[in-house]
C-alpha positions in Angstrom: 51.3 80.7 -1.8 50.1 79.3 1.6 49.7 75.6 1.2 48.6 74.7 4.6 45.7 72.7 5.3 43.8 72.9 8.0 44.7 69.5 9.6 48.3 71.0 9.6 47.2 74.6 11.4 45.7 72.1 13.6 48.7 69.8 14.1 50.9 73.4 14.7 48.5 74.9 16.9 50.0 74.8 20.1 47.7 72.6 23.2 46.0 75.5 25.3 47.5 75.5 29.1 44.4 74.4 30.7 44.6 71.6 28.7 48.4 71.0 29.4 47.2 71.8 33.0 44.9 69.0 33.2 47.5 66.4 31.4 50.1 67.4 34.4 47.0 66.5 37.2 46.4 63.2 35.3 49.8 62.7 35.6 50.1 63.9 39.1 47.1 61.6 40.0 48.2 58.0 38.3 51.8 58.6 39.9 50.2 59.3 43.3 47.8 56.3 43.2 50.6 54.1 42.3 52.7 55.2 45.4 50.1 55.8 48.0 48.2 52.3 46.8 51.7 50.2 46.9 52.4 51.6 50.4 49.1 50.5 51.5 49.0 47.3 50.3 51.0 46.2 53.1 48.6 46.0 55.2 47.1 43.3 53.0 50.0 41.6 53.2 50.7 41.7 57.1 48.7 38.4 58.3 50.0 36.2 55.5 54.0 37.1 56.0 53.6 37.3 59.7 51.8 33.7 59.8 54.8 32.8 57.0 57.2 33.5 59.4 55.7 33.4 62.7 56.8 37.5 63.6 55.1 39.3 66.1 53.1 42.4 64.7 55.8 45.2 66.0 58.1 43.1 64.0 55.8 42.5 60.9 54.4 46.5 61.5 58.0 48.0 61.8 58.3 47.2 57.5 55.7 49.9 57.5 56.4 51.7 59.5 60.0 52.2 57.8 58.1 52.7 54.6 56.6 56.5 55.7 59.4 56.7 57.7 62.0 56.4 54.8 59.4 58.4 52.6 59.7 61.1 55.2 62.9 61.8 55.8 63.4 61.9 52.1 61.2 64.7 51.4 63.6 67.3 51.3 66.4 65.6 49.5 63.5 65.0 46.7 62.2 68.8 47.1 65.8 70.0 46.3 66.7 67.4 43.9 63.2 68.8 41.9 64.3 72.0 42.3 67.3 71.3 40.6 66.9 68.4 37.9 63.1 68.5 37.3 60.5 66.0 37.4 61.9 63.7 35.0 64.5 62.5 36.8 63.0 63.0 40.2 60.1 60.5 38.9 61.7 58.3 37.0 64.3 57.2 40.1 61.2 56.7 42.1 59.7 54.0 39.7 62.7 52.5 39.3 62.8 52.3 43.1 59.9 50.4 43.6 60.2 48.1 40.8 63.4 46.9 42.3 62.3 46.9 45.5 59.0 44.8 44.9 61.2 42.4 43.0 63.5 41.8 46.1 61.1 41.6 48.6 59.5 38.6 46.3 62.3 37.1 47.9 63.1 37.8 50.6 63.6 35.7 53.8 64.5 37.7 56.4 63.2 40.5 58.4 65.8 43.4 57.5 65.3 42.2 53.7 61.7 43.2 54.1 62.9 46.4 56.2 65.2 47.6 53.3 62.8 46.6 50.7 59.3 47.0 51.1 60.4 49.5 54.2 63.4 51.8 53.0 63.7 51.3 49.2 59.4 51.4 49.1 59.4 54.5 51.0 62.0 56.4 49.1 60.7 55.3 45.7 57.0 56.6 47.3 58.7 60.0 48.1 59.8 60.5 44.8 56.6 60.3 42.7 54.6 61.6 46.0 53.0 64.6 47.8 56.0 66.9 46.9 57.2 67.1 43.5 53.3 66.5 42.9 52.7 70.1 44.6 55.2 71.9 43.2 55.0 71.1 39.5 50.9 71.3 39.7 52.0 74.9 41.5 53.3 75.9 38.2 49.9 75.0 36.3 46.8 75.4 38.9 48.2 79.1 41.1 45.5 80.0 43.4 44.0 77.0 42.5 46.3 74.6 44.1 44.6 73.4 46.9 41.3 72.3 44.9 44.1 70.1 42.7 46.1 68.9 45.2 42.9 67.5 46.9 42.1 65.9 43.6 45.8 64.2 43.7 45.6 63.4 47.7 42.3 61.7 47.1 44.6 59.1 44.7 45.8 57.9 47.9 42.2 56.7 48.3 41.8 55.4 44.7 45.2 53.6 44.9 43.6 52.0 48.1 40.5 50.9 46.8 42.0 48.8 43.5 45.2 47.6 45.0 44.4 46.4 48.5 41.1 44.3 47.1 43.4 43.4 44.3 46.5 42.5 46.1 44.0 40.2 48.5 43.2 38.8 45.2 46.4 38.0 44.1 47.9 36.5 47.6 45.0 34.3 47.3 45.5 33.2 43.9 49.5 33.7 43.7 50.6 34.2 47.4 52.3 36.8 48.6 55.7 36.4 46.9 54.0 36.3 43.0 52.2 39.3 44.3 55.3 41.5 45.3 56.9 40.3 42.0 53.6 41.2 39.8 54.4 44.9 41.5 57.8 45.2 41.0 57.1 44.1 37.4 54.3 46.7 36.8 56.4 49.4 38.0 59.3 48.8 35.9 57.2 48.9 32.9 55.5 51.9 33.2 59.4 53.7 33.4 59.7 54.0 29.5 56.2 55.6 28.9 57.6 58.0 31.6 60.5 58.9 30.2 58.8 59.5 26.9 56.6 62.2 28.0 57.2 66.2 26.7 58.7 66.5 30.2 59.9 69.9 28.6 56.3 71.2 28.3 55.3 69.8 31.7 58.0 71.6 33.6 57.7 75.1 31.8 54.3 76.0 33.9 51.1 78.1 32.6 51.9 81.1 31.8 48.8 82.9 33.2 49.6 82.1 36.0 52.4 84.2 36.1 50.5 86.3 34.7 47.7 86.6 37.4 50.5 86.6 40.0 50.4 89.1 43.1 52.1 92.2 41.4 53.0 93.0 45.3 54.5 89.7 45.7 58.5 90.0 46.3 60.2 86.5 47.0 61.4 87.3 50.4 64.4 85.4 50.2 63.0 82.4 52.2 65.8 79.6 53.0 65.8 76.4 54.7 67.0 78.1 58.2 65.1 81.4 58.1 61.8 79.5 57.6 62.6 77.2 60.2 63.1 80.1 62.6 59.2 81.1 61.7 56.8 79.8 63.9 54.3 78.3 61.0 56.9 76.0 59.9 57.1 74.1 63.3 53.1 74.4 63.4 52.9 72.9 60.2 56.1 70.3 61.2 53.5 69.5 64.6 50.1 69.4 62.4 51.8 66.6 60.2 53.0 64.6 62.6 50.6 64.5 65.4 48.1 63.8 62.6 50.1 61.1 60.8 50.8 59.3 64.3 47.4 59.0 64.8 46.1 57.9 61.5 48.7 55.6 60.9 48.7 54.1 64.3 45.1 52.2 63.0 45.7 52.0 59.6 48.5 49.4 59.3 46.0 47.4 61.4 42.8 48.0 60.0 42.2 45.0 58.1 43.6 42.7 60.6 41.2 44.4 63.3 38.5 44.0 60.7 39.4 40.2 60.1 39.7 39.8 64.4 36.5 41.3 64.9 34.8 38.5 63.0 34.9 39.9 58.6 36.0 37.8 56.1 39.6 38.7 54.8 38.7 39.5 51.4 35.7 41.6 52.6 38.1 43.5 54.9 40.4 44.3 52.8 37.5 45.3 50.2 35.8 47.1 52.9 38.8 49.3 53.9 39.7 49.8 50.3 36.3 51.4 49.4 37.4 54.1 51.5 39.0 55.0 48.7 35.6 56.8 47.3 34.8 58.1 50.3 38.2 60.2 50.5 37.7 61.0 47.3 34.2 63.3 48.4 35.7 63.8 51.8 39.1 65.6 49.9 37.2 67.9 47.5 34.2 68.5 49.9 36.9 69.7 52.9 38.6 71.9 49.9 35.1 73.6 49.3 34.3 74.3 52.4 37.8 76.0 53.0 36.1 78.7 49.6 33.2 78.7 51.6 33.8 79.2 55.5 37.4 79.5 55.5 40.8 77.3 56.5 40.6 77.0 60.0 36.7 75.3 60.3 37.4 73.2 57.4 40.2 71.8 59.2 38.8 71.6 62.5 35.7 70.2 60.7 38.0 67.5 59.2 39.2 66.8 62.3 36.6 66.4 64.2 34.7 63.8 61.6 37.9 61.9 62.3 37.5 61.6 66.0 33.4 60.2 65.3 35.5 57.4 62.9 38.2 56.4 65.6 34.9 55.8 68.2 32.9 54.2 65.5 36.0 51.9 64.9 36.7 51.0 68.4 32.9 50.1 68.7 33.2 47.5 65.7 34.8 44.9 67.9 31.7 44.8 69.8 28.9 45.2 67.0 30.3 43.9 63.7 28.1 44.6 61.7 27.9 46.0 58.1 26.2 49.1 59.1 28.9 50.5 61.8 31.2 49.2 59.9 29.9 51.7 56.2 29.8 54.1 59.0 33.4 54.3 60.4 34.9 53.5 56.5 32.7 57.0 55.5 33.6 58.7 58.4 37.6 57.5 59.0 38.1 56.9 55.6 36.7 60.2 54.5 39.5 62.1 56.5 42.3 60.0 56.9 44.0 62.8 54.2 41.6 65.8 53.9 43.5 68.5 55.5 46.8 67.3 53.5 45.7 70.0 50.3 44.8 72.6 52.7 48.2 72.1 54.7 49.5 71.7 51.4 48.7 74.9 50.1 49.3 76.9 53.7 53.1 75.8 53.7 53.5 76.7 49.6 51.6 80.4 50.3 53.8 81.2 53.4 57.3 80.3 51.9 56.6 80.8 48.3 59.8 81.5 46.4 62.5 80.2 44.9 63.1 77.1 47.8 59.7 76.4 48.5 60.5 72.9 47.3 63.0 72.4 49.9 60.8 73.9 52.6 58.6 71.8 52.1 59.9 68.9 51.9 61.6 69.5 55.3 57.3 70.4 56.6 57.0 67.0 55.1 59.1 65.0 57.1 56.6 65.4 59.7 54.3 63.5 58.2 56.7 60.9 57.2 58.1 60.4 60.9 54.5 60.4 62.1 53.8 58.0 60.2 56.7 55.9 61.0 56.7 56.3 64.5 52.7 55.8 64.7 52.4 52.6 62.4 55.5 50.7 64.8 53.7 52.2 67.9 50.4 51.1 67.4 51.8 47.1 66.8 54.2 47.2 69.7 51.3 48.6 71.7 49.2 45.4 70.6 51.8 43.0 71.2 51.9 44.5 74.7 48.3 44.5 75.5 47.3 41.9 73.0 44.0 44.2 72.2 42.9 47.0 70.0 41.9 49.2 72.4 45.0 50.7 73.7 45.8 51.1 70.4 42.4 53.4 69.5 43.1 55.4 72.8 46.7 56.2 71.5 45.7 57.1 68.2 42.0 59.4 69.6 44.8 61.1 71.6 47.3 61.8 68.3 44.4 63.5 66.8 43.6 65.9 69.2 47.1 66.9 69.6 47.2 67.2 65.8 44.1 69.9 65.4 45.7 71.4 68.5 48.2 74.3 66.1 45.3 75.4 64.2 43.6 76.5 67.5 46.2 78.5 69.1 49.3 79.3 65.9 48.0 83.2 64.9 49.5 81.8 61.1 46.9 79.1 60.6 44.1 80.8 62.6 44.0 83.9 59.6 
């Protein structure tokens, strides 16, 4: 006799994939907000510790600079380390990273103690619930339609922008800086056990349709670390990431001190730079649909182009401050500080698919992060030179163009 009620069929009944699919982008999402909006917050945080201790702004900058630096050069350690142990343990070491981290730098009283802790420890800890493991476990779920979720998990970069750097403002102002940093490190050390607790299991299996709906003519080619980087895309792809990132991250560690200099409130600067946030969020899915609609190579030129109007629009602020060119360069700038990142994204996972696409990569990756680096502590040391923005905006205008520059002339990213 079959006893079974039909709350129990439904208890057995197993979830559908597309719903397991969209669990793993939630996932993918709230990790990548958390990392991306911590990293940020820095530049919340720059005035108040550099007036603390009387730094210059290389000094002060070089913390964040460390932070994508760190973050970069760890991309392929954390791209093999997923390969191997998973996304539970490649996750759960990067929360526990920046809880501790946070915690430190709550009191800290000396440069390198910011360096190793809101720099190094920050940017590893970012790097390990980041862009990579994100892309290849939502590979296993989303197939063809990877780039239209990674856009959705980039544009958490903008999300995590927009609620911690008004937030963070909010808490320096009613905690200072130092109950701030600890408030992080204790927020991130909580959400460890609800990690650990998840059917990582489940998560890590992949959809089956879409092995299914795999390219029958497909044959792993065998791709490794050195034969990839003897193909010409992977240096494109290398040169894309960082040209791009020196550029954008030469103006945003600045941003809201600019903003603050050229006349805003700091709370309103902080809150105007974090509503870029929403912007990126259309800018990242409407640069995805135009890559189904017109192709990879306009989308990305389109981006980069709309990125180029928000670097003129930004160096005009300092002499019109007003709330209208300043919506402008936040929609414009803000829009595309990350839109091409799903479409590079999905370019470098298509091209050297297999079985070490996770180190691969990662090692693309470190572009970014040494762009990022190398941009953020240019763009201060350039100001403390000059003692003015503009040098800085010419450095960054020039980034840019050299970053669009591979998907004119590489034949891999022109098809």
């Amino acid at each position: 006799m079959d006893n079974k009620t039909p709350e129990g069929d439904a208890l057995a009944r197993p979830l559908k994939p597309g719903r397991i699919a969209l669990n793993v982008l939630a996932l993918c999402f709230t990790l990548a907000l958390l990392g991306r909006g911590l990293g940020e917050s820095f530049t919340v945080f720059l005035k108040p510790i550099s007036e603390n201790f009387g730094w210059d702004r290389a000094e002060v900058v070089s913390v964040y600079s460390l932070t994508w630096l760190a973050g970069g050069l760890m991309a392929p350690v954390v791209g093999r380390l997923f390969d191997r142990y998973g996304p539970r343990i490649v996750y759960s070491l990067g929360l526990l990273l920046l809880g501790g981290a946070f915690l430190v730098a709550s009191r800290a009283q000396a440069l390198w103690q910011f360096q190793m802790s809101v720099g190094v420890s920050v940017g590893i800890g970012i790097a390990f619930i980041g862009n990579v493991p994100n892309s290849i476990l939502l590979g296993r779920w989303f197939g063809p339609r990877l780039p239209t979720a990674m856009a959705v998990v980039y544009s958490a970069a903008g999300a995590g922008v927009l609620v911690l750097l008004p937030g963070s403002q909010l808490l320096i102002d009613h905690i200072g800086w130092r109950g701030a940093y600890q408030t992080f490190g204790i927020i991130a050390l909580c959400l460890l056990l609800p990690l650990l607790l998840l059917p990582w299991r489940l998560f890590s299996t992949g959809s089956p349709h879409i092995a299914k709906k795999a390219d029958p003519d497909f044959v792993d080619g065998g791709w490794t670390l050195a034969s990839a980087m003897r193909h010409h895309a992977f240096w494109a792809l290398f040169s894309t990431f960082f040209f791009t990132a020196v550029g954008m991250y030469a103006l945003a560690a600045q941003i809201v001190a600019y903003l603050i200099d050229a006349g805003f409130p700091p709370l309103q600067a902080a809150t105007a730079w974090g509503f870029s946030g929403v912007v990126l969020l259309f800018g990242m899915l409407g640069v995805t649909q135009l890559d189904a609609m017109i192709g990879r190579r306009p989308s990305v030129l389109l981006s980069y182009a709309i990125s180029i109007v928000g670097i003129i629009l930004l160096w005009l602020l300092q002499f019109y401050p007003n709330f209208w060119l300043l919506g402008a360069f936040v929609v414009t700038f803000g829009s595309m500080i990350g839109s091409r990142g799903p479409l590079i994204t999905a370019t470098a996972m298509k091209i050297f698919r297999g079985e070490r696409v996770g180190t691969i990569y990662g090692t693309i990756s470190i572009g970014s992060g040494l762009g990022s680096g190398l941009g953020a502590w240019a763009g201060g040391l350039i100001h403390d030179w000059n003692h003015s923005y503009n040098p800085v905006i010419a450095f960054a205008l020039v980034a840019v163009v050299l970053g669009m520059i591979p998907f004119l002339i590489v034949p891999a990213l022109r098809r």
